[in-house]
C-alpha positions in Angstrom: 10.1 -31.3 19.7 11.8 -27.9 18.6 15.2 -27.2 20.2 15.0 -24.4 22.9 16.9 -21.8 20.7 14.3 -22.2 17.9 11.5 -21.7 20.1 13.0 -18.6 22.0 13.2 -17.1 17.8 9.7 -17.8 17.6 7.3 -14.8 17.1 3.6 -13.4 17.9 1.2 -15.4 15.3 1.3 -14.5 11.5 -2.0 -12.2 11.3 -2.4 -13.4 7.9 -1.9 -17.1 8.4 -1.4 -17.6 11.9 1.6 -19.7 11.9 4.7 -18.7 14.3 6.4 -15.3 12.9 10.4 -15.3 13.3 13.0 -12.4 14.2 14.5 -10.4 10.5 17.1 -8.6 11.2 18.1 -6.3 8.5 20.8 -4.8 6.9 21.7 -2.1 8.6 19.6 -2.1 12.1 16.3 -3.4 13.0 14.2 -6.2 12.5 10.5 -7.1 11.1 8.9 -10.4 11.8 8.5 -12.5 9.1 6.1 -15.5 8.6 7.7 -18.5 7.2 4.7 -19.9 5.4 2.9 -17.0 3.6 6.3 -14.7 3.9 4.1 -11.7 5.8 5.8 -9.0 7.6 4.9 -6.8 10.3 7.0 -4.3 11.4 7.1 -4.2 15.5 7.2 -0.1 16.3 9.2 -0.9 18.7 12.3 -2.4 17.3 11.3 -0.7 13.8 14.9 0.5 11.9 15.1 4.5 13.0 15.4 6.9 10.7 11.3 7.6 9.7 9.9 11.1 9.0 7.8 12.6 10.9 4.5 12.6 8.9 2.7 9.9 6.8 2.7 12.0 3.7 6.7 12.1 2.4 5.7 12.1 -1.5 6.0 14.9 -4.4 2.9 16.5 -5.3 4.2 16.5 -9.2 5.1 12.7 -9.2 1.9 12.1 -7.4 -0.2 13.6 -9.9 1.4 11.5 -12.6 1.1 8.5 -10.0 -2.7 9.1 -9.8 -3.1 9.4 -13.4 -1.3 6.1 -14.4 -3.6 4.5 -11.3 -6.4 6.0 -13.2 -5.9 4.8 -16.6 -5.1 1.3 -14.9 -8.6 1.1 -13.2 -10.5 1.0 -17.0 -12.6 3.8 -15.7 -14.8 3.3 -18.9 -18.3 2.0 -17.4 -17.7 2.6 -13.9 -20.8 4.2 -12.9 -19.3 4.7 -9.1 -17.0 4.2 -7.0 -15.3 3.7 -3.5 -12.3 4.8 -2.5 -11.0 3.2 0.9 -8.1 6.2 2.2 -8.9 8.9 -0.3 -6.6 11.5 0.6 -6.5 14.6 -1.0 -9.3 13.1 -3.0 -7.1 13.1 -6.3 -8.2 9.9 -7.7 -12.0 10.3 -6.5 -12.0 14.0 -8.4 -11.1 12.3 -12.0 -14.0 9.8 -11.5 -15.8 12.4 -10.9 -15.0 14.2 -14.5 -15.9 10.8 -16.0 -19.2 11.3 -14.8 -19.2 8.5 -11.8 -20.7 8.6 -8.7 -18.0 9.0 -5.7 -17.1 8.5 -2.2 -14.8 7.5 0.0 -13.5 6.8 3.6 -10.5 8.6 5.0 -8.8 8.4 8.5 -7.2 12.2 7.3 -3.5 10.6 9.0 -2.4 12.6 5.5 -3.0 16.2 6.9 -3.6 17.0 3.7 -6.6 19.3 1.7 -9.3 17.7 0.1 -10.3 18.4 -3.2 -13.7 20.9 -3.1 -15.6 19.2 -5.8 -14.7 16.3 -4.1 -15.7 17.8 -0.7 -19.1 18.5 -2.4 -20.2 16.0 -4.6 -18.7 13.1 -3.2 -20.2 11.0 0.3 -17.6 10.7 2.4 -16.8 9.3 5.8 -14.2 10.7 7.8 -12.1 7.9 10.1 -11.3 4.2 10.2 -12.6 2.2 7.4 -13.3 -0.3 10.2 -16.0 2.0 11.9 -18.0 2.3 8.6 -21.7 0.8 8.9 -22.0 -1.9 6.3 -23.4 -1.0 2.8 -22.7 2.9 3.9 -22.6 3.0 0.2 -22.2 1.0 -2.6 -20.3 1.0 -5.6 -19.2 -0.9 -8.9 -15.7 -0.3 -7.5 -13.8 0.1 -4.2 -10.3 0.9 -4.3 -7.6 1.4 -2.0 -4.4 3.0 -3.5 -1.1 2.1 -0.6 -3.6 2.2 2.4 -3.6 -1.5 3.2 0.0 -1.1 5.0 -1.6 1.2 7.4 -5.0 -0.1 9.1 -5.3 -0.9 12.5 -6.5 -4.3 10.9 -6.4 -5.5 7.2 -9.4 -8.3 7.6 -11.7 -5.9 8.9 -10.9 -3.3 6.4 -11.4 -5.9 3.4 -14.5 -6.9 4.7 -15.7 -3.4 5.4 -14.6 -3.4 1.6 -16.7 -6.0 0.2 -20.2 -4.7 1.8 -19.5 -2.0 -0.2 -19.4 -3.2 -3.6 -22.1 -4.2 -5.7 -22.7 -7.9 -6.8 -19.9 -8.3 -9.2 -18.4 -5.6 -8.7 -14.4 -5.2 -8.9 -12.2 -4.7 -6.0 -8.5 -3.3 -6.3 -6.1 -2.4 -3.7 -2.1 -1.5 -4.2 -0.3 -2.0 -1.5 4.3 -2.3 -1.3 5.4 -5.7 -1.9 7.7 -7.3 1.0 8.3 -10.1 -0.8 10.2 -7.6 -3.3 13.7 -7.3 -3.3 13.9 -4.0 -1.6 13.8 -5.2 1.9 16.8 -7.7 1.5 18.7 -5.3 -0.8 18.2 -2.2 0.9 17.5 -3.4 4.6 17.0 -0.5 7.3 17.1 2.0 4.2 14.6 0.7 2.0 12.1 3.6 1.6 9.0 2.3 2.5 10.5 1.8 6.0 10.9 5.8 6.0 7.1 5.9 6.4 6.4 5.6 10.1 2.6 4.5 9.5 3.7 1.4 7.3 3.1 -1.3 9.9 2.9 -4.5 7.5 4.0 -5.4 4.4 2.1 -8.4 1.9 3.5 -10.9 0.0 1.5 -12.1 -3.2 1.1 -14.8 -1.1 -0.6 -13.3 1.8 -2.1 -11.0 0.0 -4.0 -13.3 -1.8 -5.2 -15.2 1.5 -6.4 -12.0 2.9 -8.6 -11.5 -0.1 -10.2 -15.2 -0.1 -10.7 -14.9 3.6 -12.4 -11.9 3.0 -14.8 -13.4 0.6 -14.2 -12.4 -2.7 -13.7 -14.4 -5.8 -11.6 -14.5 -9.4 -8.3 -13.2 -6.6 -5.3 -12.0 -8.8 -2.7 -10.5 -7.4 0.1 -9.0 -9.8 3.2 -6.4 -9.7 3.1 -3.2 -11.4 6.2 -2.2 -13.3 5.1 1.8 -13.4 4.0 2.1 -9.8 6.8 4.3 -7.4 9.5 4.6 -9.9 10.9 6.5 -7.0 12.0 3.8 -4.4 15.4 2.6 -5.7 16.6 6.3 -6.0 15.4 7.0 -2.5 16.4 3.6 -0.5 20.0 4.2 -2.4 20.0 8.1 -0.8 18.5 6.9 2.9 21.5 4.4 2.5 24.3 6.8 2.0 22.9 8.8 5.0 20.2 11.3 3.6 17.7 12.2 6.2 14.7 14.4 6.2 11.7 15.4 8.4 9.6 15.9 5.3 11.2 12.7 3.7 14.4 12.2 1.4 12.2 12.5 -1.7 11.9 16.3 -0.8 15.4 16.8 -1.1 15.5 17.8 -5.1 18.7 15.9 -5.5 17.0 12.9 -5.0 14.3 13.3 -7.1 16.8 14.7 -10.2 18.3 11.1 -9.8 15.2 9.5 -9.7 14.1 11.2 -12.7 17.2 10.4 -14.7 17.3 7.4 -13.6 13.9 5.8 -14.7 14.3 4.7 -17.9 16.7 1.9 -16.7 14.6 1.2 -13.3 11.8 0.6 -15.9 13.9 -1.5 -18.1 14.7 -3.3 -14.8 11.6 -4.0 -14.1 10.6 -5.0 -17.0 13.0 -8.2 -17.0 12.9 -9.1 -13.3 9.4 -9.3 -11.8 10.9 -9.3 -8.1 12.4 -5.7 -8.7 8.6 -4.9 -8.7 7.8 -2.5 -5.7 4.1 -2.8 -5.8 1.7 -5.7 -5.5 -1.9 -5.0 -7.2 -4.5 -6.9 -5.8 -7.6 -7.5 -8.3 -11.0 -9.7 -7.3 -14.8 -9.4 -7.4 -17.6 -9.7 -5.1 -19.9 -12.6 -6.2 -22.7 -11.9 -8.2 
């Protein structure tokens, strides 16, 4: 029997593994429930650290067109014949796909507020809303990616189904999503700069990243860390920390993103020792053939 102050810290179930989720309070204000066995965290709206923008989108349109071209390279776009893209956006990603001469389209709730590309717009079959509302096999593809979207559906299981009725019979699924089980949380607490986003309900561990993929029914499941992927976070969870705030987002202070730019050459050496300094977890699995 569990003494009465440990059940009072007991939380809603993990939505990942089920078990009991438990009370994190952070540095600096707030709290996120954390599960204890796969090391999930979901980030209740209403005792979520203050101190979010006011719109999804609180990037740099220069940093993410390098952004979209390292995710690009990273995909081996060489004999992709089509592809998926599960939040497209401003269709970025979907438009260089489309210059390799691959067959595109995509799902997109439009939470960005952002233009879509025209050739994009026109040559691609889109869906506009909730991956979850998608008809099975709307379309299918040799590839369904989601680039940071994972964090924000209504429901992760539903979306990585939806996924896999999209994809071909061996085809490769491949999702990025920020890693919670990375130090930023515990170093940066409140301020950590994925917590600036105010659509960023959950965050994966490998762990529970993983199950959701099995669970989902695909195979060969490998989840990694990117070294490359935002180079920005330190710069901008150090700035929230010493009090920078912005409606648009610290990142479109140019201060912050001077310091992020001199300062990537160590971050990347950084990361290049210590795994956990890794803000990014890449999920990588197939659909059985």
């Amino acid at each position: 029997m569990q003494p009465p102050d440990d059940r009072l810290e007991r939380g809603r179930p993990c939505e990942i593994c089920a078990a009991p989720t438990r009370p994190w309070h952070l540095l600096g204000g707030g709290a996120l429930e954390r599960c204890p066995v796969c090391r999930h965290l979901r980030r209740p709206l209403a005792s979520c650290p203050a101190g979010h923008r006011d719109l999804a989108y609180g990037g740099d349109p220069s940093l993410d067109r390098i952004r979209t071209a390292l995710t690009f390279r990273s995909l081996r776009p060489r004999g992709v014949r089509s592809v998926f893209e599960i939040g497209y956006g401003g269709g970025s990603l979907l438009r260089r796909f489309h210059d390799a001469g691959a067959q595109i389209g995509g799902v997109d709730p439009g939470q960005l507020d952002v233009d879509v590309d025209p050739v994009v717009r026109e040559h691609g079959r889109l869906w506009s809303g909730p991956a979850e509302d998608l008809p099975d096999g709307w379309a299918r593809a040799d590839l369904v990616v989601g680039i940071h979207v994972l964090e924000h559906v209504a429901d992760p299981h539903a979306t990585l189904r939806k996924a896999v009725t999209m994809l071909e019979p061996g085809g490769r699924a491949v999702f990025l999503t920020p890693a919670g089980d990375a130090w930023g949380p515990r170093t940066y607490g409140s301020a950590w700069w994925m917590l600036e986003d105010p659509t960023h309900v959950r965050f994966f561990s490998a762990d529970s990243l993983a199950r959701l993929a099995v669970d989902a029914g695909l195979t060969n499941v490998r989840v990694d860390r990117l070294v490359l992927d935002s180079l920005t976070t330190d710069v901008a969870s150090l700035a929230r920390a010493r009090g920078v705030r912005r409606p648009d987002g610290v990142l479109a202070d140019q201060r912050v993103l001077a310091a992020a730019a001199a300062s990537a050459p160590a971050v990347l050496a950084l990361r290049s020792l210590a795994r956990h300094t890794r803000p990014t977890l890449r999920l990588s699995a197939a659909r059985a053939a």
